[in-house]
C-alpha angles and dihedrals in degrees: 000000000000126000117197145161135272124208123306082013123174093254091059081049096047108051082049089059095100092096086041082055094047088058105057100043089053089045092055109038095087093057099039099167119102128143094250135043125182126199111204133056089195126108096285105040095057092046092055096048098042079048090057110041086053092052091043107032086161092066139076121247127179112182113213126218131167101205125072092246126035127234098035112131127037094005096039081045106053141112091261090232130138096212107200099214102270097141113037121095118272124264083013120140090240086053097059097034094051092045087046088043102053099046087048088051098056088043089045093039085048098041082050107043086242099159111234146153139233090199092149129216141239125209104209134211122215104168127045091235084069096062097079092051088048095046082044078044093052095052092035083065090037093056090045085055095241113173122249113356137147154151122266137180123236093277099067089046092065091043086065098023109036093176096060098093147104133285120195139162143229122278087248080041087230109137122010115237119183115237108212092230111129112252085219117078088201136330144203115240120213107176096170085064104097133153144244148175086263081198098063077048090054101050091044081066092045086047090051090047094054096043091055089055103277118149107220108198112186127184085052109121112181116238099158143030112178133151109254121252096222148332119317110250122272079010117146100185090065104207103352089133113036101160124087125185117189134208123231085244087057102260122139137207125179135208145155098242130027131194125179126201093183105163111189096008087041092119098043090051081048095051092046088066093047102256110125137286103251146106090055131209113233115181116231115188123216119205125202144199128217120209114233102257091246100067096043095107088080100086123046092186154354112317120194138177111239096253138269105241086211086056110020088164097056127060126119118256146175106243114177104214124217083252086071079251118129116221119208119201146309131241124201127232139158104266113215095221131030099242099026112127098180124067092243098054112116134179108179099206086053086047104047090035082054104043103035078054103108085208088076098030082061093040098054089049090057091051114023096139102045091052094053088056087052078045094048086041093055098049101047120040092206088072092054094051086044094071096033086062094078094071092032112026094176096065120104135179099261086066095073153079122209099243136202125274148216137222121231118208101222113197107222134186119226077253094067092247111139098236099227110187131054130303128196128184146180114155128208154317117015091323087056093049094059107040134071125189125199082201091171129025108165134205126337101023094143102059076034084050103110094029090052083052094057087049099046089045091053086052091058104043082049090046109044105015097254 
């Protein structure tokens, strides 16, 4: 099922909304006080804030974001995909919020006119050893109550997947001839999982927030949060509004409440207000691939490995994109800056704050060899391929293009253990009683996106009396 536009749609309005942005910007800076700030114009910010001005018409909500668009980074760099909640441990928090997430996204996407494609996905075994942690895959969804899914043999993979399939040679290996026997052993076959551009998404959220009467302030980038000393001058409302945070280009705005959705500067937003230092943020950069238009008609859908246990979030993988492009991989690779997307882009602070963190110095020495591979696959595309080749054995390298790639922002602990749920965080004192940091959503916030900001808008009505 495909959802698109029609003319004068809100996609072509909404990645022209940078002037709409500018104004009001521009409109709200002389009167900077409002009950809720939030820190964050990515995914889950706006969620959250589109979640909670719907919720509290009555109040007053501003949305900061220090670039001069919002939704550029993780959510403007990601795979594209709705995951519908396969992999994630039953009766977990992940679990729910991704099932949840999922369904909310098709009936917003659907309500909004956001384009979007339940193309499905299979997760394909290629060696027998597989089969046990697919089977454990298969009950683990179905305990999670995700729609649809089941189990098929290699000839129902190649029924949806017709690529996926063997090549072999004569006995003399003189000529190739293609054997029509199914790559995949079995597969597990997810058709509620789809794709979309999660930044037209993401806008849509940041639309419905200003429409309700949110004031959106970009190029403000948050360099203190601190509680105010007294009453602003000529002020009647004394101390209303006894939170400032300050821009790194020395504007202020007030407010009663605060909540940051930071992503990859989440701990640092979180130390500025006095809370810890942990968990920290470490970069990993994900390279993709892109297949030449002209052989992308060799993937239907999305194609995955059944995943490592030791690393259940890498793995490369085919994802058709809402543009008609495939997308193959990624890797994954220390990336030198937080928001670098090349692999020569280099921020010292990010570096040094990455590589003097004992977490990742633990967590290099745990893995070392499996990193340099990430490392080897990076660097030559024929390694890449390589692995590719076991779902599609016909592909070759001269079949792709070397493709962009996102940054993903990995919680660690100073023991080198990815921190995999949710952390919230406030602090102390009356700072702390006025401040909420969502300092880690994992993947996959994005399909999770609705559902998170249930979660996060329930926090602060508990916390601070909404």
């Amino acid at each position: 099922m495909i959802r698109t536009f029609g003319t004068g749609s809100v996609c072509a309005l909404l990645l022209s909304q940078g002037s709409k942005y500018a104004t009001c910007r521009a409109a709200h800076l002389h009167n900077g006080s409002f009950d809720v700030a939030i820190v964050g114009g990515g995914i889950v910010g706006l969620a959250s804030a589109r979640e909670l001005i719907l919720r509290h018409p009555n109040l007053t909500f501003t949305l900061l974001e220090k670039e001069n668009e919002l939704a550029l980074h993780q959510t403007g760099h990601n795979s594209g995909v709705i995951h519908s909640g396969i992999y994630y441990t039953p009766g977990s928090l992940k679990a729910k919020l991704c099932v949840r997430g999922a369904m909310l996204t098709y009936q917003y996407c659907q309500k909004k006119g956001v384009p979007y494609k339940k193309c499905g996905k299979l997760i394909v075994a290629v060696e027998r050893e597989e089969i046990p942690r697919l089977k454990a895959l298969y009950e683990r969804g179905q305990v999670n109550n995700v729609p649809d899914l089941r189990l098929i043999d290699a000839k129902a993979i190649r029924e949806k997947e017709p690529y996926c399939r063997e090549w072999l040679t004569n006995k003399d290996h003189s000529k190739a001839r293609l054997v029509i026997v199914c790559k995949g052993i079995m597969a597990l076959d997810s058709p509620n999982t789809g794709i979309v551009d999660w930044r037209i998404v993401a806008l849509t959220y940041g639309k419905d927030f200003q429409e309700a009467g949110g004031t959106v302030i970009t190029d403000f980038e948050a360099s203190d949060i601190k509680v105010a000393a007294e009453s602003p001058a000529g002020s009647a409302e004394g101390l209303k509004y006894p939170i400032i945070i300050k821009s790194s280009q020395g504007k202020e705005v007030r407010c009663r409440f605060v909540l940051t959705c930071g992503g990859l500067y989440s701990d640092r937003l979180s130390e500025i207000s006095g809370c810890g230092s942990e968990p920290r943020i470490v970069p990993f950069r994900g390279d993709y691939l892109v297949l030449k238009p002209e052989k992308n008609y060799l993937v239907k859908g999305n194609i995955y490995p059944v995943p490592n246990p030791r690393f259940p979030f890498l793995g490369f993988h085919f994802t058709p994109r809402m543009d008609g492009s495939i997308w193959l991989g990624p890797n994954a690779v220390l990336a030198f800056k937080r928001e670098g997307y090349s692999l020569f882009d280099f921020d010292t602070q990010d570096f040094v704050n990455a590589i003097s963190y004992r977490g990742l110095q633990r967590l290099v020495m745990k893995n070392i060899v499996y990193g340099m591979g990430e490392i080897y696959r990076g660097v030559f595309t024929s390694a890449q391929v390589k692995n590719l080749q076991k779902f599609i054995p016909e592909l070759s390298t001269s079949d792709v293009l070397r493709g962009p790639s996102g940054v993903r922002a990995l919680a660690l602990d100073a023991e080198g253990n990815l921190v995999d749920d949710f952390v919230f965080d406030g602090g102390k004192g009356e700072l702390g009683s006025r401040i909420l940091h969502i300092r880690n959503a994992p993947s996959p916030a994005a399909s999770s996106s609705m559902a998170i900001a249930e979660m996060i808008a329930d926090e602060l009505e508990k916390r601070f009396q909404l």
